[in-house]
C-alpha positions in Angstrom: 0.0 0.0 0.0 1.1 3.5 -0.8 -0.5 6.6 -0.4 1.7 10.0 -2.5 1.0 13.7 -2.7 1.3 14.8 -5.8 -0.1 18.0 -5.1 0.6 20.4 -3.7 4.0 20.4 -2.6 5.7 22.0 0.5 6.5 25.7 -1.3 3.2 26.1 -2.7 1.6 24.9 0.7 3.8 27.8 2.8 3.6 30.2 0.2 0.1 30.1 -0.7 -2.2 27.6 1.6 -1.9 28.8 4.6 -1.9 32.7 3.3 -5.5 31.5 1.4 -7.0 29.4 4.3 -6.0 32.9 6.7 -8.1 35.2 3.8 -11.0 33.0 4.2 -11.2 33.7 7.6 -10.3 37.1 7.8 -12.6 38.4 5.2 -15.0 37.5 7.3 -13.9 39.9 9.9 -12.7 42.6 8.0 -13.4 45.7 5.8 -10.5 45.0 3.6 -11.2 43.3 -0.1 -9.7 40.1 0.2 -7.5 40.2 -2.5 -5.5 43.0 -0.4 -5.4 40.5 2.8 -3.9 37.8 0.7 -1.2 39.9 -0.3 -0.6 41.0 3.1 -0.1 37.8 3.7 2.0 36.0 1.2 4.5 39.2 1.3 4.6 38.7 4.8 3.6 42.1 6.1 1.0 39.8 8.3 3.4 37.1 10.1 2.5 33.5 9.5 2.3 33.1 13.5 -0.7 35.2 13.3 -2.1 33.3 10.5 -1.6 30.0 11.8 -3.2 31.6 15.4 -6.5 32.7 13.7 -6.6 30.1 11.4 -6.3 27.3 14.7 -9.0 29.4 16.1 -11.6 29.0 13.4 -10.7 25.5 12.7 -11.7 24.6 16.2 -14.5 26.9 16.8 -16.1 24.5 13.4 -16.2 27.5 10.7 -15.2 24.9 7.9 -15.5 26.7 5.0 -12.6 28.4 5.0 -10.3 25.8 4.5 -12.7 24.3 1.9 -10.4 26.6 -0.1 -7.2 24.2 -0.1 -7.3 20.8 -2.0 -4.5 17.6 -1.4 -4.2 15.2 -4.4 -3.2 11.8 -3.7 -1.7 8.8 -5.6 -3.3 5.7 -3.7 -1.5 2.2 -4.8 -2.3 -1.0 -3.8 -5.3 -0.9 -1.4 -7.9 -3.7 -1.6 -11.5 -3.3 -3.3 -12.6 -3.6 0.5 -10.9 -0.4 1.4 -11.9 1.5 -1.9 -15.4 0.3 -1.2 -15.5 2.1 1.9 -13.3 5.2 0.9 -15.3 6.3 -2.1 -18.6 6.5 0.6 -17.4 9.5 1.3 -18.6 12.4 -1.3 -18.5 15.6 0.1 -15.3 17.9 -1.4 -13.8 14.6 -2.5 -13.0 13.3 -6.0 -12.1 9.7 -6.8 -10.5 8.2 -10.4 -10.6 4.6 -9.7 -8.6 2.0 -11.8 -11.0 0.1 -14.0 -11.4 -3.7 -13.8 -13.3 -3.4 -17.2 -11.0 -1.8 -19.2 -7.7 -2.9 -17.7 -6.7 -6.7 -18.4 -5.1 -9.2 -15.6 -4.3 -11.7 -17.5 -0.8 -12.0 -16.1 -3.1 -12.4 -12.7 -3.7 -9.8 -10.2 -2.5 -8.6 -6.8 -4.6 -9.3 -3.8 -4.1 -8.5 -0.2 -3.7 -11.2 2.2 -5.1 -10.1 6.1 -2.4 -10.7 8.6 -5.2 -12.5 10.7 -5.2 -14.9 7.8 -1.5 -14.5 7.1 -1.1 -15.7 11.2 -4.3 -17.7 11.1 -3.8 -22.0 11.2 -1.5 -22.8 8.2 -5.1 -25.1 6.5 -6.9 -22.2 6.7 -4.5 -19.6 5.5 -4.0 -22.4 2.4 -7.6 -22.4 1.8 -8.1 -19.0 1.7 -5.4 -18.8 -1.0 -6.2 -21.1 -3.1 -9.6 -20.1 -2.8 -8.1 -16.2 -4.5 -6.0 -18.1 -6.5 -8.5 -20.1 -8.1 -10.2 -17.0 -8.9 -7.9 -15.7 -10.3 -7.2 -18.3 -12.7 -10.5 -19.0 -13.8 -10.8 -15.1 -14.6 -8.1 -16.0 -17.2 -9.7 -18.8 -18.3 -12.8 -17.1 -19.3 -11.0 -13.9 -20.2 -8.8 -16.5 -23.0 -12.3 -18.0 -24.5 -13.8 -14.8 -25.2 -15.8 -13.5 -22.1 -15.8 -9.7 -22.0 -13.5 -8.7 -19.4 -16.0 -6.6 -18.0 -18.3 -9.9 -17.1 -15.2 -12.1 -16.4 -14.4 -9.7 -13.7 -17.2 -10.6 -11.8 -15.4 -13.5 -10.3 -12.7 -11.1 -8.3 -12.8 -11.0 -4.7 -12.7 -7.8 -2.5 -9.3 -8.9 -1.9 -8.1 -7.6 -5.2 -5.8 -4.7 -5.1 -6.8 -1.2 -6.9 -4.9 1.5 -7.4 -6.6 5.5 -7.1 -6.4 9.2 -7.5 -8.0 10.8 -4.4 -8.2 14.9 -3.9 -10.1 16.6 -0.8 -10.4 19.3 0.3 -8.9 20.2 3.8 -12.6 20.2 5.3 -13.6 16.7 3.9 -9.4 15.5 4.6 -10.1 16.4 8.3 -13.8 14.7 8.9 -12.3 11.5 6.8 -9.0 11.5 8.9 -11.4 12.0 12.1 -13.5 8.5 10.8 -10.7 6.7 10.1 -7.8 6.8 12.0 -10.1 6.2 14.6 -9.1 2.6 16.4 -12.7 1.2 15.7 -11.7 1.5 11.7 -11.1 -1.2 9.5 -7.1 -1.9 9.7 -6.6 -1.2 6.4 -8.1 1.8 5.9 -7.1 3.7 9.0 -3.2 2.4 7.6 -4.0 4.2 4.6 -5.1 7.6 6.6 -2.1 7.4 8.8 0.0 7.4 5.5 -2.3 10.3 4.5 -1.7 11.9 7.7 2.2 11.7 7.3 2.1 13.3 3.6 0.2 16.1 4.3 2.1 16.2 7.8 5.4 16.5 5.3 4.3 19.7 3.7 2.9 21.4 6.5 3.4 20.2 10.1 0.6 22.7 11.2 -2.3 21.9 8.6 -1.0 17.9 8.9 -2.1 18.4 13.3 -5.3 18.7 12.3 -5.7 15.3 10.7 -6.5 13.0 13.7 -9.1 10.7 15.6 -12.5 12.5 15.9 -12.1 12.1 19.4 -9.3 14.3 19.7 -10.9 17.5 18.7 -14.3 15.9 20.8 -12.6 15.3 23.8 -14.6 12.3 24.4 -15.0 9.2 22.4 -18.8 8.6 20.8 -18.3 5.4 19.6 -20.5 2.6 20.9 -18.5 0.3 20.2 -16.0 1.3 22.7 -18.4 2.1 25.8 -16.5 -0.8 27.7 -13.5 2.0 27.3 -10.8 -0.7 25.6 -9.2 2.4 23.6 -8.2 4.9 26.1 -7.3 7.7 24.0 -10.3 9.8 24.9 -13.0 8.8 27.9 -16.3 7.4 26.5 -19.2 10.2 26.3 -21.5 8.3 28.4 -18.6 8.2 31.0 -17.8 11.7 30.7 -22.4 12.6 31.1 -22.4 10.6 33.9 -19.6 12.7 35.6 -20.9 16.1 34.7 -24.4 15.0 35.9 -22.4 13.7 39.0 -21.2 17.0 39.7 -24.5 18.6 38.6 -26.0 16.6 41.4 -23.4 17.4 43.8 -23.5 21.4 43.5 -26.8 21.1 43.8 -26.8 19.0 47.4 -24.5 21.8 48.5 -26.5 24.6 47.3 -28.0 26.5 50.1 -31.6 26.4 50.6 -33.8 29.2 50.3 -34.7 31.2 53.9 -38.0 30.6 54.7 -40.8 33.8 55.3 
């Protein structure tokens, strides 16, 4: 599995990304045209501690539409048609190019992605569940070589079949997906892939790349029910954390003084 930016690269993202995302926001607050604050701030006469400073600020208060503004294009080689399945769910200020199973030929047999559960699992099983791929594989030849339309042979791949992808988002949509799935309840394969994500963008800016992380991190609680028996202890679980606010609640009230009487 890799995952590549291809654009943009680390000059354009200090000279220009973080001088857009900071006119987005500032506009907003101010009777300068924007044009004039974007100069401002690629020529440096506003310093890019300020812009990071307001533009942290907006990011967390949720005001995402100013760094809708900024796109990341990734190469994505090698994932599964299990990931891909699950990574082109998400629509919103992405774009996908997938690589086509109808229009490419494996006739030479294609790459497939073997689970390390399997890979570890009891040597019969692991053998079954090759040969099982394998055998796919081979009859997809087979009916590829007497004249079945690739298109229909194809029908015969499993989801284990690798795919290669073009992926761009914008920072908005990067942020929510990063927040989905590097969280430890995603599918291993997957959350890799965001983590290699995470580390691309995190090569061309180290300040946009800290926003890519676990939903809960920005949450400061954990809202998955799956994890209410608290087995990933980055965050506490929000039923946890209720329970202690309504805790306290009920405390402060106890001490409260009562009202005098008439």
């Amino acid at each position: 599995m890799r995952a590549k930016l291809v654009f943009p690269n680390r000059e354009i993202v200090e000279r220009y990304y973080v001088p857009l995302i900071y006119t987005a926001c500032r506009t907003c607050y101010s009777e300068l045209a924007p044009d004039d604050i974007f100069e401002r701030a690629v020529d440096g006469r506003i310093s890019p501690e300020k812009q990071r400073e307001l533009i942290g600020r907006v990011i967390e208060s949720g005001h995402g539409s100013t760094i809708e503004h900024v796109v990341f294009t990734f190469a994505i080689t090698g994932v599964s048609r299990t990931l891909s399945h699950q990574l082109v769910r998400h629509r919103a200020g992405v774009a996908f190019d997938q690589q086509s199973q109808r229009y490419v030929s494996y006739k030479k047999g294609a790459s497939t992605m073997l689970p390390q559960t399997i890979a570890e699992a009891e040597p019969d099983l692991r053998e079954r569940y090759e040969s099982q791929v394998e055998g796919a594989l081979e009859l997809y030849t087979e009916l590829v070589d007497a004249g079945i339309p690739g298109e229909d042979a194809r029908f015969i791949f499993p989801n284990a079949t690798r795919t290669n992808l073009v992926m761009t988002a914008n920072l908005r949509a990067l942020i929510h997906m990063s927040g989905l799935r590097l969280c430890t309840m995603a599918q291993w394969e997957i959350r890799r892939l965001f983590q290699l994500i995470r580390h691309e963008v995190f090569a061309v800016s180290p300040f946009l790349g800290s926003f890519l992380a676990p939903k809960c991190v920005p949450l400061g609680y954990c809202d998955e029910a799956g994890n209410r028996d608290g087995h990933c202890p980055i965050r506490p679980h929000k039923d946890d954390v209720l329970a202690a606010w309504a805790e306290k609640a009920k405390g402060v009230r106890a001490g409260s003084p009562k009202p005098a009487a008439d």
